[in-house]
Phi, psi and omega in degrees: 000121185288140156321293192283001181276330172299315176283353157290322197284315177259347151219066158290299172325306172295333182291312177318305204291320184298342204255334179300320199289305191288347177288292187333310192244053091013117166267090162279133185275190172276161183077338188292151214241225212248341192280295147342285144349310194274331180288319169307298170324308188276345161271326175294327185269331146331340187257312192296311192276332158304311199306316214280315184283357194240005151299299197284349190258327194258315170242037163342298159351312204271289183306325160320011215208087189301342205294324173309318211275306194285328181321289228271335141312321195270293178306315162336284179318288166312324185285327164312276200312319152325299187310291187272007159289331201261329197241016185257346173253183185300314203253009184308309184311336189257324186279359177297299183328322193296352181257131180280126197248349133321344166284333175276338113009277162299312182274331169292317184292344175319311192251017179195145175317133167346323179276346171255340153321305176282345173280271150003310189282304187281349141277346157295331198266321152311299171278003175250314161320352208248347183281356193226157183300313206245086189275342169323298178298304144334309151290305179315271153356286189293305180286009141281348193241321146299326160328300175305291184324308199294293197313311172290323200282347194304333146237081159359290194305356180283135162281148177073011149310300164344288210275348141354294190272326186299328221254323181280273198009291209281323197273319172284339189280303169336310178301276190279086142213322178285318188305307166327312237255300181321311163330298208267296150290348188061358180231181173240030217280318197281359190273118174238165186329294154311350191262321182291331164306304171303329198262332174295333205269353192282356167279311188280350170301318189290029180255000146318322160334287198307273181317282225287024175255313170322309168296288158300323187314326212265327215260295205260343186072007188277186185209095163323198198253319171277349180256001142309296176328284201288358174292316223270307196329139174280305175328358166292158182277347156310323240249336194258351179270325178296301159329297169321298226238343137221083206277005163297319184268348132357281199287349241223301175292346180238021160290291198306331196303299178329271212297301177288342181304280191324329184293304225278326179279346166282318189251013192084351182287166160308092163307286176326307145339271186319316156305312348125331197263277194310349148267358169242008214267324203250036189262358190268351172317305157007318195267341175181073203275355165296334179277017164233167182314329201272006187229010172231094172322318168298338170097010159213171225234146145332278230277055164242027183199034159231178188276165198260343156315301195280308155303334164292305169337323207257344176259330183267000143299346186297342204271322151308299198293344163278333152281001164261341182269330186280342180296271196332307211273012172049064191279171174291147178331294164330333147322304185254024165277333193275305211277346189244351169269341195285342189236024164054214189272013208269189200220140183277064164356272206314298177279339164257025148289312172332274201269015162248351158280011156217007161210108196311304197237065160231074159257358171277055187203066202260312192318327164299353173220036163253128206281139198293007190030187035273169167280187210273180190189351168228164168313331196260349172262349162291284163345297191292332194293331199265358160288317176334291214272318185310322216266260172009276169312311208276349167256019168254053169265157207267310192243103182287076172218186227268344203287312161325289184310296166304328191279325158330279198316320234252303174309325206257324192301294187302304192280345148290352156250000160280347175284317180112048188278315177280008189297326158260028151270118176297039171273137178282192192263322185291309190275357145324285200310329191282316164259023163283324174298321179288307213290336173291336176277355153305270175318281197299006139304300212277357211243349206270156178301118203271163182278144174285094160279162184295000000 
């Protein structure tokens, strides 16, 4: 069974039960008979199964994740389930304005890209459009206006972005609400004071955002562009217990930190994510920082006097005791993807080059000095393994100069994809080359030679 026949197979289901809730609660009228009934079905399970094949074909990710799968359901659904409690009184057609339905927009692109954001919007405004006499002027309006919101929101974490999309929301729902009327009517004699009230307060709900992003992050697991920021403050207390107590391996976290943001803003990944990961990836050091290069000052090494067993043993733990720390200190799941994906599937080299150059013919005991995976699985966990090892190599280099540096970058990629380190990330041939690029324009930055003046 292939990955995407599993993931056919397992959420398949939730589309169901969202396309049953929403049949269920239909403002069916009177006299309507099996026929009715049967059309509703069929328009309603049309809508659950595009959104769902275009989940599968496009955004797989989301479905591998049911937490994910029910978040974007759950939003569908409420905003419905608004539309028909608000279209059951007498003045509901005037209390419609009043729902920000643009909000529904907004709290997806927080935790997803723009383009599922718009996807997302735009089948709400649908099935809840098929509930109103006029769904044009309803659709059009709202999804416009959510557009605008998802475009000012790309990053949220900035101040006065809220009040911001609130304040084009309220002015723009104002705009195509006058413009309709002008269509339709040739005046503006119907526009009234109150309808502009209403439409100030569908701005100000959408400052609802902030707790309700706060509810999902905790309810759902997702992790925002802010709450990535306060993870990322080096002053946290994992990131200053790291600092203490191995600042090689510090310094070392926050190249890669470096290194993967950029990687990351060239392919589209999240930088915030990839940043944030990439400081934390190396926390298991924490446990025994002597035993790595970058904490050893003197110039001689723990493992030149241990067995090349004992020493592999003792580094590719670092990797455990960093998922035991991040646990304590209650880093988010995500987080703790990074610490367990950075060095994949891969062989602590260096020692079992060690230890077969004394026991010619035992290689089969490679597995004691291959690190437990899983392998990386997203763009930013990849990213960070190939900043991890590219940062690493390029500061034991003997001569840091660009012709090195490129030759470096370009040897640790390829043997990470001939091991079959990317083998679940969906990068492509650009987004290899593209974060090959940042990272040699990166290094030969961070490497380059200063002029001698006399």
């Amino acid at each position: 069974m292939t990955r995407k026949d599993e993931i056919k197979k397992g959420n398949a289901a939730f589309f169901l039960v969202a396309a049953a809730f929403v049949t269920a609660i239909w403002p069916y009228g009177h006299g309507q008979g099996i026929n009715e009934i049967t059309g509703t079905v069929i328009c309603v399970s049309a809508f659950f199964s595009v959104l769902y094949l275009y989940l599968l074909n496009f955004c797989p990710e989301i479905l591998k994740v049911n937490l994910k799968t029910v978040f974007l359901l759950i939003v569908i659904i409420s905003f419905f389930l608004v539309t028909r409690i608000v279209l059951s009184y007498s003045s509901g057609k005037t209390l419609l304005l009043l729902v920000p339905y643009a909000l529904a927009a907004v709290v997806v692109r927080t935790f997803y890209d723009g383009r599922i954001a718009s996807v997302i919007l735009l089948v709400t405004l649908l099935l809840s459009g098929i509930l109103i006499p006029d769904p044009f002027e309803f659709v059009t309006m709202n999804f416009l206006t959510g557009l605008a919101a998802v475009y000012i929101l790309s990053d949220l974490h900035r101040k006065g972005k809220a009040f911001l999309t609130a304040l084009t929301v309220a002015l723009g729902n104002m705009l195509m609400f006058a413009s309709f009327r002008l269509m339709k009517e040739g005046n503006l004699d119907t526009v009234a004071l109150s309808d502009l009230l209403v439409f100030a307060g569908n701005g100000l709900l959408l400052l609802l955002t902030y707790p309700l992003i706060f509810v999902f992050e905790k309810r759902f697991r997702f992790l925002s562009d802010t709450t990535l920021l306060e993870l990322s403050d080096t002053n946290q207390p994992l990131l200053r217990k790291l600092a203490d107590e191995a600042p090689g391996s510090f310094q070392h976290s926050l190249q890669v930190a470096n290194l993967a943001e950029e990687a990351a803003r060239v392919t589209g990944a999240n930088p915030l994510l990839a940043r944030a990961g990439a400081l934390y990836h190396d926390i298991g050091k924490i446990a025994g920082p002597a035993y790595y290069a970058e904490n050893q000052g003197n110039g001689t090494s723990l493992h030149d006097s241990m067995d090349p067993v004992d020493s592999a043993r003792i580094i590719i733990n670092h990797v455990n005791s960093g998922i035991i720390l991040a646990r304590n200190f209650r880093l988010p799941v995500q987080i703790i993807d990074f610490i367990k994906t950075h060095h994949g599937t891969s062989v602590a080299f260096y020692f079992y080059k060690k230890f077969t150059e004394k026991q010619h013919f035992n290689t089969g005991q490679e597995k004691d000095f291959t690190y437990p995976g899983p392998k990386p699985f997203s763009k930013e966990t990849a990213i960070v393994m190939m900043a991890d090892a590219v940062e690493a190599s390029s500061r034991s280099l003997g001569k840091q100069n660009e012709e090195n540096i490129n030759e470096t970058v370009e040897r640790i990629i390829l043997l990470q994809e001939q091991s079959g380190q990317f083998s679940e990330v969906p990068f492509t041939f650009k987004d290899i080359s593209d974060i090959k690029e940042a990272f040699k324009k990166r290094l030969v930055t961070m490497y380059h030679g200063r002029i001698a003046y006399q």
